[in-house]
N, C-alpha and C positions, 0 to 999 in steps of 0.2 A: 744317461745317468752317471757313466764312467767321468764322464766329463765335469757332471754337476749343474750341468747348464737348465734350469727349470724352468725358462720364462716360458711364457704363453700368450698370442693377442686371442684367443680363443676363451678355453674352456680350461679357467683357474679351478683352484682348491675354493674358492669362495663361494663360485656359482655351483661348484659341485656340492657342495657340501649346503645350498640353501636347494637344492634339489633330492638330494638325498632326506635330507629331512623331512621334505614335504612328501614323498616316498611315505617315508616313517610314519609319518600320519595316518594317510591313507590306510599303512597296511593296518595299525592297531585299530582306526576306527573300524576297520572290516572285522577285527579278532583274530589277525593272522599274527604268528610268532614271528620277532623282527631278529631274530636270534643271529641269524648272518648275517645281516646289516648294520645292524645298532652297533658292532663295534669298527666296523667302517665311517661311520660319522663318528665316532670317539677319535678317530685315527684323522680325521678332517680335521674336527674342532681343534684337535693338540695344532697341529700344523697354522691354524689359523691362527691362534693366542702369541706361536713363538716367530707372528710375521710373516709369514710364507702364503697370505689369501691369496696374492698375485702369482704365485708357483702352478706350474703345471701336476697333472696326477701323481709323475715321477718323482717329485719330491718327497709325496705320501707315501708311496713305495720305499723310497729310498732311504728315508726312517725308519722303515722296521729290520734294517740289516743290525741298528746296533744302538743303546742306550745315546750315543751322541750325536748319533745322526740325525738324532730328533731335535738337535736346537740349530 
């Protein structure tokens, strides 16, 4: 993360975040409160809109140290 280095041939913010949702699903159709997840895919989606679907988890992290780290 010190570095900035976020690529990944694995397991992006894209797939993570189309798995996390489908998560989401599941839990609501069950009636479970998504209450600690739901802002972990807020925190996907942003990273995805400002270009980073290709970025590893670190980048998503790596955004919440500071309002600019998010672009």
């Amino acid at each position: 993360m010190d570095a900035e280095e976020y690529g990944t041939t694995t397991s992006n913010l894209e797939i993570n975040a189309v798995g996390l949702r489908n998560i989401l699903t599941a839990t609501e159709a069950q009636g479970v409160p998504t209450d600690l997840l739901a802002p972990l895919l807020r925190l996907f989606d942003d990273q995805l809109r400002t270009g980073h679907a290709g970025s590893s988890l670190s980048r998503a992290v790596k955004s919440l140290r500071s309002d600019a780290d998010r672009l």
